[in-house]
C-alpha positions in Angstrom: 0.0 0.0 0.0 1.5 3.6 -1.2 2.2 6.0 1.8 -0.6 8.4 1.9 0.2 12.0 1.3 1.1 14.2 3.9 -1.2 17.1 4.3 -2.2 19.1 6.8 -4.8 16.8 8.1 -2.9 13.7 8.5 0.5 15.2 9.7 1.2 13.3 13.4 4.5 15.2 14.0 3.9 18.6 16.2 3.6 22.0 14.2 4.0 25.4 15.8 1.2 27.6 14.7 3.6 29.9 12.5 4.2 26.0 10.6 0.7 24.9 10.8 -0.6 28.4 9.2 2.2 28.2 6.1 1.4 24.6 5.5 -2.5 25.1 4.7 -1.5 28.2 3.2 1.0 26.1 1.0 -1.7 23.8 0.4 -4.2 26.4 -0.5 -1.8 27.8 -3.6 -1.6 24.5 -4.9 -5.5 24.3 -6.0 -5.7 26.7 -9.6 -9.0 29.5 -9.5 -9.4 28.7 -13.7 -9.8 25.5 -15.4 -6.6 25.2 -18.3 -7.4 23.5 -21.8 -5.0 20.6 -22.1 -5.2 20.0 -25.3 -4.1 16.5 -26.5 -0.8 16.7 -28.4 -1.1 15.7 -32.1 2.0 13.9 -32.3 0.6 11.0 -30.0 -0.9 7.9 -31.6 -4.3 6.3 -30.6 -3.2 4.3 -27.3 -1.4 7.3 -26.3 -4.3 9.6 -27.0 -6.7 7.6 -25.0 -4.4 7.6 -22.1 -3.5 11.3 -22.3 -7.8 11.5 -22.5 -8.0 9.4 -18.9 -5.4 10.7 -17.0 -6.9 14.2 -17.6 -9.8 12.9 -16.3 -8.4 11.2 -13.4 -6.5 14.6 -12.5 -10.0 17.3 -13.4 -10.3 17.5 -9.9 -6.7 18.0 -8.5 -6.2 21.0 -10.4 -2.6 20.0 -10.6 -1.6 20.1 -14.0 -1.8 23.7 -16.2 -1.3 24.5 -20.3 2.4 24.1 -19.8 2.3 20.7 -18.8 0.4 19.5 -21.9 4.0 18.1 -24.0 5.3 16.4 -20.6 2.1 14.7 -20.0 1.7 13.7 -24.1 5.6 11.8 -23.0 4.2 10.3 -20.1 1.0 8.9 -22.3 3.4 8.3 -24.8 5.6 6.4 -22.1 2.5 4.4 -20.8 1.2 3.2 -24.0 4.6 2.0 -25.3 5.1 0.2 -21.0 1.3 -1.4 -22.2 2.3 -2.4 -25.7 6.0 -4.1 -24.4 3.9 -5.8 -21.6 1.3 -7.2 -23.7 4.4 -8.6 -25.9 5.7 -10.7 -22.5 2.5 -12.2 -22.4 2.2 -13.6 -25.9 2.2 -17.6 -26.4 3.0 -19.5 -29.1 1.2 -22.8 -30.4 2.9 -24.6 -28.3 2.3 -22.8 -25.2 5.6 -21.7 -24.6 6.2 -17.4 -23.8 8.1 -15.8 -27.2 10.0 -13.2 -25.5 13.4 -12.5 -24.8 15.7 -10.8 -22.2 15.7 -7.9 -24.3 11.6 -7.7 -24.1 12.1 -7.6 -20.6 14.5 -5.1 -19.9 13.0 -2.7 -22.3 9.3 -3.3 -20.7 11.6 -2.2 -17.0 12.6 0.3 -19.5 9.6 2.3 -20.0 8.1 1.2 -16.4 11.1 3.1 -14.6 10.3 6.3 -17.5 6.7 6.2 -16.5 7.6 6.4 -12.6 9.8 9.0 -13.3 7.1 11.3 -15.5 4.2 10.6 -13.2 6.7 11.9 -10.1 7.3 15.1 -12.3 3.9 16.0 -13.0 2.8 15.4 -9.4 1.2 12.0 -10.6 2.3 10.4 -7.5 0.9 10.9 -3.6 4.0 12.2 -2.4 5.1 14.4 -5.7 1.7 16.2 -4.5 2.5 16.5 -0.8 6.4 17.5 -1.1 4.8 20.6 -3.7 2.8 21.6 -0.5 5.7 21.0 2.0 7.9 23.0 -0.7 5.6 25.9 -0.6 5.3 26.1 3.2 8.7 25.8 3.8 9.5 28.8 1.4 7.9 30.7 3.6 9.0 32.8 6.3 8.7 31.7 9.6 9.1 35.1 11.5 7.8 38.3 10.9 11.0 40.2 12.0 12.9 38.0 9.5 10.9 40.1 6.9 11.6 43.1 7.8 15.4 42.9 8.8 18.3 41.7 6.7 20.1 38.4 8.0 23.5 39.8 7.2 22.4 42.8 9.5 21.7 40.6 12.4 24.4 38.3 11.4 27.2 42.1 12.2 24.9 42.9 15.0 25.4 40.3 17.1 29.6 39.8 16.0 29.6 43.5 17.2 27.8 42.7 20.5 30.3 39.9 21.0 33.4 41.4 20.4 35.0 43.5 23.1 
């Protein structure tokens, strides 16, 4: 069973309210306020067009993915199609009941399985692609208001200063 995402709700560890307040922000900023055209990429083929079709569906409500993402998601349908198509191949029988595939067909179905993985972690396909975005985004943020407003490398020659006598 995948680990589930870590979000706000399901976080055991203890947050200081400065963390907790950044993290649902974080988690907030993720969610898009307009709905993006991804527009299936001509260059796919059939397989990879009905994939492209179902994964947008599968990710309507995330509102993960935007207009820019449309070519890496086309590779990553792409990627799935061809991971189907080699698997299919390992499967095949001949009269005699006896699998036709080599160590070649094998590797090259690991292949596109490993390039899939990797595509689906990039465009936040995966739980924990989604919930390190959120962590990202809370963690960019500053934790003290006084941090805002003065400069570290001011504090940094205030408190040398202080120290040296």
């Amino acid at each position: 069973m995948p680990t589930p995402p870590k979000t706000l709700e399901n976080i055991k560890k203890h947050l200081t309210n400065a963390e907790r307040a950044a993290r649902q922000q974080a988690e907030g900023e993720v969610t898009r306020h307009y709905r993006p055209q991804l527009r299936c990429p001509k260059w796919l083929d059939v397989d990879a067009r009905q994939i492209f079709e179902e994964t947008k569906k599968r990710l309507k409500g995330l509102q993960l993915l935007d207009n820019s993402d449309v070519e890496m998601l086309g590779i990553y349908s792409d990627a799935v199609a061809k991971y189907q198509a080699a698997s299919k191949w390992l499967t095949v029988v001949d009269d005699q009941g006896v699998l036709n595939f080599t160590e070649e067909d094998v590797k090259a179905c690991q292949s596109w399985a490993r390039l899939v993985a990797s595509y689906a972690e990039k465009l936040g396909l995966t739980p924990t692609a989604r919930a390190r975005l959120a962590k990202r985004k809370a963690e960019r943020e500053p934790a003290d208001p006084l941090e805002q407003l003065l400069d570290m490398d001011e504090v940094t020659d205030f408190v040398n200063n202080g120290n040296e006598q």
